[in-house]
C-alpha positions as CSV (number, residue, x, y, z in Angstrom):
1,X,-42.5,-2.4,-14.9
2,X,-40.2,0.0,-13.1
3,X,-38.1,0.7,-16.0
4,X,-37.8,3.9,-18.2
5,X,-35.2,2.7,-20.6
6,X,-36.5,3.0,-23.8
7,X,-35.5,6.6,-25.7
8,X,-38.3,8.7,-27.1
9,X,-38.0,7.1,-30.2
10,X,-38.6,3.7,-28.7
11,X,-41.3,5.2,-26.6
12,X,-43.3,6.0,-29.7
13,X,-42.9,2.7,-31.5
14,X,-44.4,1.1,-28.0
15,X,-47.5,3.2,-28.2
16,X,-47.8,2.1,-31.7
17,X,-46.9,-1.5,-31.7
18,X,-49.1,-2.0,-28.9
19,X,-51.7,0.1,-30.7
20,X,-52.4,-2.6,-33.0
21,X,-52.9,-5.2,-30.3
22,X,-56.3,-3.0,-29.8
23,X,-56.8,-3.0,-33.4
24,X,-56.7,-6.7,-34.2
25,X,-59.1,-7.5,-31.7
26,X,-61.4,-4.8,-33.0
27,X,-61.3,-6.2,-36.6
28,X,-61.3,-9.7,-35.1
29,X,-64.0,-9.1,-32.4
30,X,-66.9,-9.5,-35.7
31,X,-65.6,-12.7,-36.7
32,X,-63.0,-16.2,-36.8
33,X,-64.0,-18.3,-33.6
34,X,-66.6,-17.0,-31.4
35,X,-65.8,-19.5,-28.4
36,X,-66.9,-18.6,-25.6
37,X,-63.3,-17.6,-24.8
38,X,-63.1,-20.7,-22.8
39,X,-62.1,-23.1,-25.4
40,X,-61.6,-27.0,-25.2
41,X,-59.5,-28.0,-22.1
42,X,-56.5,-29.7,-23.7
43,X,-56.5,-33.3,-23.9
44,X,-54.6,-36.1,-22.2
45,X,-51.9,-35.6,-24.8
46,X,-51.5,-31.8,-24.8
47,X,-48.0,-30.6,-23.6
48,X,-47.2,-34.4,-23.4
49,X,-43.1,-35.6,-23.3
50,X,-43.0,-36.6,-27.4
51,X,-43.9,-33.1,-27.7
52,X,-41.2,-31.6,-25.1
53,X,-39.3,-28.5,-26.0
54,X,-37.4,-28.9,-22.4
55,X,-35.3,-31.0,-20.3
56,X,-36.5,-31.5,-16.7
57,X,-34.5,-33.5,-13.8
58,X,-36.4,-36.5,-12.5
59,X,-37.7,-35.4,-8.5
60,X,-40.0,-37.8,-7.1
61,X,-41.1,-37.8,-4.3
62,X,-40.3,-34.2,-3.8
63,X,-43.2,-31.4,-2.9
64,X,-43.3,-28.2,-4.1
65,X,-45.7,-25.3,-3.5
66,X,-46.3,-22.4,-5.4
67,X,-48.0,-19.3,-4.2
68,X,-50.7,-17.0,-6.3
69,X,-53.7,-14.8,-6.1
70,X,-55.5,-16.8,-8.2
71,X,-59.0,-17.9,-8.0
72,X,-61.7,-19.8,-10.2
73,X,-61.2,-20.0,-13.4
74,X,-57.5,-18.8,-13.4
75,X,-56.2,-21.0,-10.8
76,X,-57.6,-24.1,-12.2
77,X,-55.9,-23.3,-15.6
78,X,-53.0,-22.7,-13.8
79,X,-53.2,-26.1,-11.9
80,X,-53.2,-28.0,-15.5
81,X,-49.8,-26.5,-15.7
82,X,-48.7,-27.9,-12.8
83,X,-50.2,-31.4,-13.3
84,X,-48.4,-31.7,-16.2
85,X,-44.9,-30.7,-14.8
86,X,-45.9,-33.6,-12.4
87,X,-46.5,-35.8,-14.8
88,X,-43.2,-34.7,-16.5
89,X,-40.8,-34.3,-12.9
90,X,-42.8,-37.2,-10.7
91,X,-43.1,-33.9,-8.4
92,X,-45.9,-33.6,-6.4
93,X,-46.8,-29.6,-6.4
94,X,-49.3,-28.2,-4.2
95,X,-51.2,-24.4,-5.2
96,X,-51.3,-22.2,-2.5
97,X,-53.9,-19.8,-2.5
98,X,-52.6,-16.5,-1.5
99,X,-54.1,-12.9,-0.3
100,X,-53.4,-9.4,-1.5
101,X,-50.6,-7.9,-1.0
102,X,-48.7,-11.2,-1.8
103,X,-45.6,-9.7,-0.1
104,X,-47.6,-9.4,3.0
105,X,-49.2,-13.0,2.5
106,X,-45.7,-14.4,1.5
107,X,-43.8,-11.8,4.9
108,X,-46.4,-14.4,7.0
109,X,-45.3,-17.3,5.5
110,X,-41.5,-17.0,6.0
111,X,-41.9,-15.6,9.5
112,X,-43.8,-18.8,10.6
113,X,-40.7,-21.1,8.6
114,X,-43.0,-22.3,5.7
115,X,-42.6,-20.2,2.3
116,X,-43.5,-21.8,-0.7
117,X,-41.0,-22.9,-3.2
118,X,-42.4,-20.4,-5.6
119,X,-44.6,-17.4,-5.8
120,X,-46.4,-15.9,-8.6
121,X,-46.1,-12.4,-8.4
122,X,-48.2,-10.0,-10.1
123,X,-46.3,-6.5,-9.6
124,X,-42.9,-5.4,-10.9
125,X,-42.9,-3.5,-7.4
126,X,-43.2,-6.7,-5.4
127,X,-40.3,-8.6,-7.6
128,X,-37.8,-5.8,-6.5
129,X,-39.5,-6.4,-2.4
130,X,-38.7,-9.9,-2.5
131,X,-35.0,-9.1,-3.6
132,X,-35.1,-6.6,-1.3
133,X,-36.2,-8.8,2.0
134,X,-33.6,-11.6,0.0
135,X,-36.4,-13.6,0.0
136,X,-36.0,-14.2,-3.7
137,X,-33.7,-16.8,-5.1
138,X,-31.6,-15.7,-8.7
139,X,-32.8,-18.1,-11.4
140,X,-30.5,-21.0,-12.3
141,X,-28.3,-21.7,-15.1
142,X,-31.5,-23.9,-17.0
143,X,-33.8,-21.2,-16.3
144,X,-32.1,-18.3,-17.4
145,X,-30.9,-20.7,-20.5
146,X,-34.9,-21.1,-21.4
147,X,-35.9,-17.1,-20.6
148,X,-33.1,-16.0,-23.0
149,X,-34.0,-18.5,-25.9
150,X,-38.2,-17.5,-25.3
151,X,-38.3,-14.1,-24.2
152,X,-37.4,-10.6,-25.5
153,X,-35.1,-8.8,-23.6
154,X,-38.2,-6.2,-22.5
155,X,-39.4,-9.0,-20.1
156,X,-36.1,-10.4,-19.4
157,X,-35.2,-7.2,-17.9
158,X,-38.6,-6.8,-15.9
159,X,-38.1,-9.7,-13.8
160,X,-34.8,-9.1,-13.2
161,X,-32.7,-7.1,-10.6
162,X,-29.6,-4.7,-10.4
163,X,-28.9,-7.1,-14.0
164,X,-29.6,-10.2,-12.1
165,X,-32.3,-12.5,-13.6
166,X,-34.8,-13.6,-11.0
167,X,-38.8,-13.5,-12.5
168,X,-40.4,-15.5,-15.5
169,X,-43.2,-13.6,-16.7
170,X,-45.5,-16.6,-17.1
171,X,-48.9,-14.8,-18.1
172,X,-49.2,-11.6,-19.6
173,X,-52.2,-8.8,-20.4
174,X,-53.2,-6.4,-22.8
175,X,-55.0,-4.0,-19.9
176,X,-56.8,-1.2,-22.3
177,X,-59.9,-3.2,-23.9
178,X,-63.0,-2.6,-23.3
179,X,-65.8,-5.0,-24.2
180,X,-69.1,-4.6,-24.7
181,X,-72.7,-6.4,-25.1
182,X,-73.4,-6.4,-28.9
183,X,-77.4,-6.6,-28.5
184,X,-77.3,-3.4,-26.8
185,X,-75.2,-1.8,-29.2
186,X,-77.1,-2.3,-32.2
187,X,-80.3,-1.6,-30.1
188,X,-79.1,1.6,-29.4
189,X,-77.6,2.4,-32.9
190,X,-74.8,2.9,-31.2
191,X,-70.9,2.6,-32.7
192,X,-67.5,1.9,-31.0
193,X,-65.5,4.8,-29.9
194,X,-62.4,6.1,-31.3
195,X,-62.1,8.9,-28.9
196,X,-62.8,9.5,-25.4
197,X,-65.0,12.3,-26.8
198,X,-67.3,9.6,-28.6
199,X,-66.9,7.3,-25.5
200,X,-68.9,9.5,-23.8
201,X,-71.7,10.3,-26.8
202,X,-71.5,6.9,-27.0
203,X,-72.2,6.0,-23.3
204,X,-75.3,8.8,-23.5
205,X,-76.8,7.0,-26.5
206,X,-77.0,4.1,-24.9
207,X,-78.2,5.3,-21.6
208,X,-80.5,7.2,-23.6
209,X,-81.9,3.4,-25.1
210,X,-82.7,2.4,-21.4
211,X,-79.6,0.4,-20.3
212,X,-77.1,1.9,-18.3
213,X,-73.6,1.9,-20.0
214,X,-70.6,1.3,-18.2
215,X,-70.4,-1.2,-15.4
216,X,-67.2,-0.6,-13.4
217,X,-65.3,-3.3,-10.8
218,X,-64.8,-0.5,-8.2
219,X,-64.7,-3.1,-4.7
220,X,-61.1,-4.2,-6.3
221,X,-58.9,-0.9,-6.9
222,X,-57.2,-2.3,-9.5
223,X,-59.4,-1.7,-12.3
224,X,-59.4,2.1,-10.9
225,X,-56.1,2.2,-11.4
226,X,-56.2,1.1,-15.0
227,X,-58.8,3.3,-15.8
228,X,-56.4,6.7,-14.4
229,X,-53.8,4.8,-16.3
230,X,-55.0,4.3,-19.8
231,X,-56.5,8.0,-19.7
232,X,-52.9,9.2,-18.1
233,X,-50.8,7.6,-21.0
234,X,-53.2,8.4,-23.7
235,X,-53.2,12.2,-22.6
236,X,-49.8,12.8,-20.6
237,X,-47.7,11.1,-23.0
238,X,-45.3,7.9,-21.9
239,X,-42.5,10.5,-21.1
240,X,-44.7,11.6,-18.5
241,X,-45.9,8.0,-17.4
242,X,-42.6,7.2,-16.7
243,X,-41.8,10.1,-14.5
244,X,-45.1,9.4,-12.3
245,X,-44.5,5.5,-12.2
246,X,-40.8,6.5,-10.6
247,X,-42.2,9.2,-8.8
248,X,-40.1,11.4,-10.2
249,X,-42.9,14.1,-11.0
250,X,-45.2,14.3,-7.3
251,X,-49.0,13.5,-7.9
252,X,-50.2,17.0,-7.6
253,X,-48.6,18.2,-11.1
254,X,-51.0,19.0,-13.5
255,X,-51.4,16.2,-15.7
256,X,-52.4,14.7,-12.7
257,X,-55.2,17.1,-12.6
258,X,-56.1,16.8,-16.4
259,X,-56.4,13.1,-15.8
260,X,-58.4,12.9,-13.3
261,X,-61.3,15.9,-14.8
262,X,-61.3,14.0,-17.6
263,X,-62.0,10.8,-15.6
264,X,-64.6,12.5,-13.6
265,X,-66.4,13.1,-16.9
266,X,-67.7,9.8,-16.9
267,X,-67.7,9.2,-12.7
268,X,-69.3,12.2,-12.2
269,X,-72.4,11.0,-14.0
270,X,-73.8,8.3,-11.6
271,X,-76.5,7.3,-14.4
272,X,-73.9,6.2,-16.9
273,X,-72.7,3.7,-13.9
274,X,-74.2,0.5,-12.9
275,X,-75.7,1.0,-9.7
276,X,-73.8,4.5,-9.3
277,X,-70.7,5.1,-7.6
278,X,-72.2,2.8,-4.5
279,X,-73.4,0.2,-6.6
280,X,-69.8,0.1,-8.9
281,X,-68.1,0.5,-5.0
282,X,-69.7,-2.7,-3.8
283,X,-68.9,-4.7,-7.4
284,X,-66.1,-6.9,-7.5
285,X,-64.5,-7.5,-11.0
286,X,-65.8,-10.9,-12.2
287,X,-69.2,-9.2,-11.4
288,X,-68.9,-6.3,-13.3
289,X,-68.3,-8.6,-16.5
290,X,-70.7,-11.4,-16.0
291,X,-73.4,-8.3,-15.4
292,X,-72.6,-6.8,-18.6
293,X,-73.2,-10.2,-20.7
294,X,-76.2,-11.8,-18.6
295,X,-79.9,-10.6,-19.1
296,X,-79.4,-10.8,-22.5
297,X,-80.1,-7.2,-24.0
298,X,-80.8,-5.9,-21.0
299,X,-78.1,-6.1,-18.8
300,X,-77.0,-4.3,-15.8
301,X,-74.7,-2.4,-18.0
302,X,-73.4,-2.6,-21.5
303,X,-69.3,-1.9,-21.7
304,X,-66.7,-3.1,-19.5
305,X,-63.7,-1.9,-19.3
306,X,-60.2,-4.5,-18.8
307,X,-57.6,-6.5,-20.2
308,X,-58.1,-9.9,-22.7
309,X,-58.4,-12.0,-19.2
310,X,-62.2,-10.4,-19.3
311,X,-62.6,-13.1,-22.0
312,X,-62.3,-16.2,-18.4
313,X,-65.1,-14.6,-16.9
314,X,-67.6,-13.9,-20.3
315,X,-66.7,-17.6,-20.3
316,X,-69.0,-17.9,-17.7
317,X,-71.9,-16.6,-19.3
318,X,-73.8,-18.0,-22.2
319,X,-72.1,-15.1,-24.4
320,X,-69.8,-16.0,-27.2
321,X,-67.1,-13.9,-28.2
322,X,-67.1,-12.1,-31.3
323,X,-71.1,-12.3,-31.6
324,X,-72.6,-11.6,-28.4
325,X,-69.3,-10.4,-27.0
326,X,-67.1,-8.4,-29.1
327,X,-64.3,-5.6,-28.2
328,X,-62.7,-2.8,-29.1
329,X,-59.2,-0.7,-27.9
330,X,-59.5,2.3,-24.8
331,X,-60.5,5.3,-26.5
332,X,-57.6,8.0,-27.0
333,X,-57.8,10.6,-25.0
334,X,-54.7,12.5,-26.3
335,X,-53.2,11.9,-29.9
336,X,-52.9,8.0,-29.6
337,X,-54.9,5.3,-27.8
338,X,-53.1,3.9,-24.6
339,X,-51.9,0.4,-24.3
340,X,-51.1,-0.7,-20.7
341,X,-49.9,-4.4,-20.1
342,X,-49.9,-6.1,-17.3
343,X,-48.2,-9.4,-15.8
344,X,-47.4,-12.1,-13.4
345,X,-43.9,-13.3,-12.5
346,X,-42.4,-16.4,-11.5
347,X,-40.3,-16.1,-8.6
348,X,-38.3,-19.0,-6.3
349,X,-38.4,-18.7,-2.7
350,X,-36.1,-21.5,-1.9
351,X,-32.8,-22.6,-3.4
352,X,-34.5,-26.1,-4.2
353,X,-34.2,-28.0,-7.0
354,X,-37.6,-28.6,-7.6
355,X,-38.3,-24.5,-8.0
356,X,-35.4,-24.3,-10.7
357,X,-37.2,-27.1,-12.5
358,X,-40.6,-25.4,-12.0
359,X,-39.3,-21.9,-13.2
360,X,-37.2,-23.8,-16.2
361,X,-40.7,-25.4,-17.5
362,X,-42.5,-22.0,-16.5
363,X,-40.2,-20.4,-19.1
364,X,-40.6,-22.9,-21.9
365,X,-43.5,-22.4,-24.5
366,X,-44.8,-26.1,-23.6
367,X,-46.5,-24.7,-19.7
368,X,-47.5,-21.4,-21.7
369,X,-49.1,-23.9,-24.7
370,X,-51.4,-25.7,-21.8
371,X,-53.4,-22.7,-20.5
372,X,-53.0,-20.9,-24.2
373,X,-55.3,-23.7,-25.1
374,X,-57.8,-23.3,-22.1
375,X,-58.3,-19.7,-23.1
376,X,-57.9,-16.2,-20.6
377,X,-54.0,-16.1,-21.0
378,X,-51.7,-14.4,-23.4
379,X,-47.9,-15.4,-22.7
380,X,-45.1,-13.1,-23.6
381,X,-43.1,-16.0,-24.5
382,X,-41.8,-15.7,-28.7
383,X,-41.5,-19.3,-29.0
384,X,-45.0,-20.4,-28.3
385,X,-46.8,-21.6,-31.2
386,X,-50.0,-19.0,-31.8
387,X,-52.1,-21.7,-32.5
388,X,-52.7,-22.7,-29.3
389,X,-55.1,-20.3,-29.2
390,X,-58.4,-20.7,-29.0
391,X,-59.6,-17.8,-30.9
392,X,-58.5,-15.6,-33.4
393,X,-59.5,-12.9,-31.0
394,X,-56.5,-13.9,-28.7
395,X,-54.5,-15.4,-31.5
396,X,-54.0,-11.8,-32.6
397,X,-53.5,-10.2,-28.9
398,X,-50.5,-12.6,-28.8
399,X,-49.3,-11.9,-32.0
400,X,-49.3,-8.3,-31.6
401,X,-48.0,-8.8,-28.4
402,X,-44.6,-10.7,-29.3
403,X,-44.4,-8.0,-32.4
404,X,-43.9,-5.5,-29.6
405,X,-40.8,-6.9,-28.7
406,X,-39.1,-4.7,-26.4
407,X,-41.5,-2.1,-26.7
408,X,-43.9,-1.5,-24.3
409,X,-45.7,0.1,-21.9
410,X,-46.2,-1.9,-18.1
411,X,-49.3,-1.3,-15.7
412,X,-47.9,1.7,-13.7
413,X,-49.5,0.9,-10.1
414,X,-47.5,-2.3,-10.4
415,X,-44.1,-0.7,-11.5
416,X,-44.8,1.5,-7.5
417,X,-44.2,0.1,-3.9
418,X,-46.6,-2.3,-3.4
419,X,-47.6,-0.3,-0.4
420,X,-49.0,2.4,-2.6
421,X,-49.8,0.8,-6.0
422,X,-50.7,-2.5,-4.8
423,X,-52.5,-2.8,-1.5
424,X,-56.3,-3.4,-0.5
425,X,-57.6,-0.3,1.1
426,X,-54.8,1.5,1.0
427,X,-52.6,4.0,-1.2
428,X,-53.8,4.3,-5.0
429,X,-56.2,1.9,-4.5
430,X,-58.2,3.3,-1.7
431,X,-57.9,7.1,-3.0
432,X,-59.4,6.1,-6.8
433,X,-62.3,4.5,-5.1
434,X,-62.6,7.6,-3.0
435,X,-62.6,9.6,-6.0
436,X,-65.1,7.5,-7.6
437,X,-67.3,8.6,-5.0
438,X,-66.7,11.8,-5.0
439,X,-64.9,13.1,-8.1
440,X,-65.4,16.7,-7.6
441,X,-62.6,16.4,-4.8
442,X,-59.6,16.4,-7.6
443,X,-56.7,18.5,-5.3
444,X,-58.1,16.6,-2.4
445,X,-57.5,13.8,-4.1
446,X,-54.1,14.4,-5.5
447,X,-53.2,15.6,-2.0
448,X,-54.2,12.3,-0.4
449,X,-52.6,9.9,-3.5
450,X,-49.5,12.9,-2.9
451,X,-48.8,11.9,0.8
452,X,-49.3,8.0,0.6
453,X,-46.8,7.7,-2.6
454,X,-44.5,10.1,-0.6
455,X,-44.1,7.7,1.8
456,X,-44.1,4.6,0.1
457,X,-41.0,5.3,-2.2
458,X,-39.2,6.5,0.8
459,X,-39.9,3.7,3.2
């Protein structure tokens, strides 16, 4: 989220709302349900019209496609969404699978005369892009009617533009968990972390047991990114956050440096990574969770670190949350542990009716109630009913979540130019995987991350 306008005050009441996010899923991480984090698929009647919160125009026969990055397990939760706002509309709505960068998939897609309708958009950076290119389509009168009555103003002001409304944040994520295999834990004798200090005893113990501790998504630069960020609020401060997501401090100050040492305290240890640097270069994130809760207590490693979307993909294994699975906040590395969120966006592509109707129903608490239930989703919307969780684990994420209200910190790579904080093999992305294989190169790499955001926020 590109926008510093909270005071200090505010600042500090973010750090500490979103604090307790972390802490609820640590006390609830023992305990309540211990589904797999799956759930039950809603039934037949789930999100059905006797239980409507919102009005939607009548458009059969027409076809609408939405655009995301999802895959698997997301995109199928996603597509019960849809089925029931065909059910609801008589629409018939298509999901497009798109590539990283989205902008670049989407730039394709109107150069050839066949954008979708709507595009899920997963950066704060590629919102403003789409406005931008005026690609993007301001919402209509129902939308913005249903955003304003379900959303606080935090994420009303994220998706919107120079004051002009255009994103529902659909699906939101805590980003600063990290989860961990229980057997290995209490084989080791091993506790969770409070600090980044005991991280690190804590990853030595284990490694010490005969497991190797951390297993790390590096093939996708995105989890890099979240691991520089949680260590850069924690230790920086959000003051300084802010500066660095606007680029108004270069990438070569010093808590730039400070960051990344204390990041190369655990990268710069190859045996506390699964499969070393290469091996954690050449693991792609739904790997580097399913390997930590598979081969029961001897897994390939025992912690991963990311957001309450890890629980889709432990789903996937024959762990159960809050026994064989259980959680606890990112370790503070400064006076308070960080919380990042993260988040994807709604956005209409064409001035159709059918994409107002689609972004109206995105907005209401009855499309957020349908994948609530299937597990792997936390929605920013207030009105939705917290019981349509399937744990307590994610019952309290959400509740903590909507107690934030306005106050917040967004994923920092996806506040930048999507050029630099959101591209494949480029930017941020490409110079955190280069420092993950060599993280003795800190000015080299501050030099190279330096130059590319340079020239992103001027282009």
């Amino acid at each position: 989220m590109r926008t510093a306008r909270t005071t200090r005050t505010t600042r500090s009441r973010a750090i500490v709302g979103l604090v307790a996010i972390g802490a609820l899923v640590a006390l609830t991480g023992c305990g309540g349900d211990t589904d797999g984090g799956g759930g039950s698929t809603p039934d037949s009647t789930s999100g059905s019209d006797s239980a409507a919160t919102v009005q939607l125009p009548k458009l059969n026969g027409e076809k609408i496609e939405v655009a995301a990055v999802w895959t698997g397990p997301e995109q199928e939760n996603f597509t019960k969404v849809l089925k029931e706002f065909e059910k609801r509309t008589g629409a018939t709505v298509t999901f497009v699978p798109a590539q990283d960068p989205i902008v670049n998939f989407l730039g394709t897609k109107i150069a050839g005369g066949s954008p979708p309708d709507v595009a899920m958009l997963p950066q704060v950076g590629a919102i403003k892009e789409t406005v931008a290119k005026k690609w993007a389509k301001p919402l209509g009168p129902e939308a913005k009617a249903e955003l304003a009555k379900n959303y606080a103003k935090g994420w009303q002001d994220l998706g919107s533009v120079d004051g002009t409304p255009y994103g529902v944040y659909f699906k939101a994520a805590n980003k600063s968990l990290i989860w961990y295999n229980n057997a290995v834990f209490e084989n080791a004798g091993a506790t969770e972390p409070k600090t980044w200090k005991d991280f690190l005893t804590t990853a030595e113990t284990i490694s010490a047991s005969g497991v190797t501790p951390v297993s790390v998504g590096g093939a996708d630069g995105w989890t890099l990114t979240d691991w520089f960020e949680n260590v850069y609020l924690s230790q920086a401060g959000p003051e300084k956050y802010d500066q660095l997501a606007k680029h108004e401090i270069k990438w070569t100050d010093p808590s730039v440096k400070q960051a990344l040492t204390t990041l190369a305290e655990l990268f710069g240890k190859p045996a506390l990574i699964a499969g070393g640097a290469d091996g954690a270069l050449q693991t792609e994130f739904p790997k580097s969770v399913t390997q930590t809760f598979t081969g029961g207590d001897q897994p390939k490693g025992a912690m991963v670190f990311e957001g309450d979307f890890v629980s889709v993909n432990i789903g996937q294994t024959e762990a159960k949350i809050g026994t064989d699975a259980k959680v606890f906040p990112f370790p503070a590395v400064g006076a308070e542990p960080p919380v990042v969120t993260g988040g994807d966006a709604a956005v209409a592509l064409k001035d159709s009716k059918g994409a107002q109707a689609l972004l109206t129903f995105l907005a209401s608490p009855d499309a957020a109630k349908i994948w609530a239930e299937s597990g792997g989703f936390v929605s920013p919307n207030k009105s939705l009913d917290v019981a349509a969780y399937p744990n307590d684990v994610q019952r309290d994420i959400a509740k903590a979540l909507i107690a934030a209200g306005d106050d917040f910190r967004f994923d920092m790579s996806d506040q930048m130019p999507q050029s630099f904080g959101g591209t494949p093999g480029k930017g941020e992305w490409k110079a955190l995987q280069d420092f993950l294989k060599n993280p003795k190169d800190i000015a080299g790499t501050q030099a190279r991350l330096e130059a590319d955001a340079a020239k992103a926020y001027k282009s």
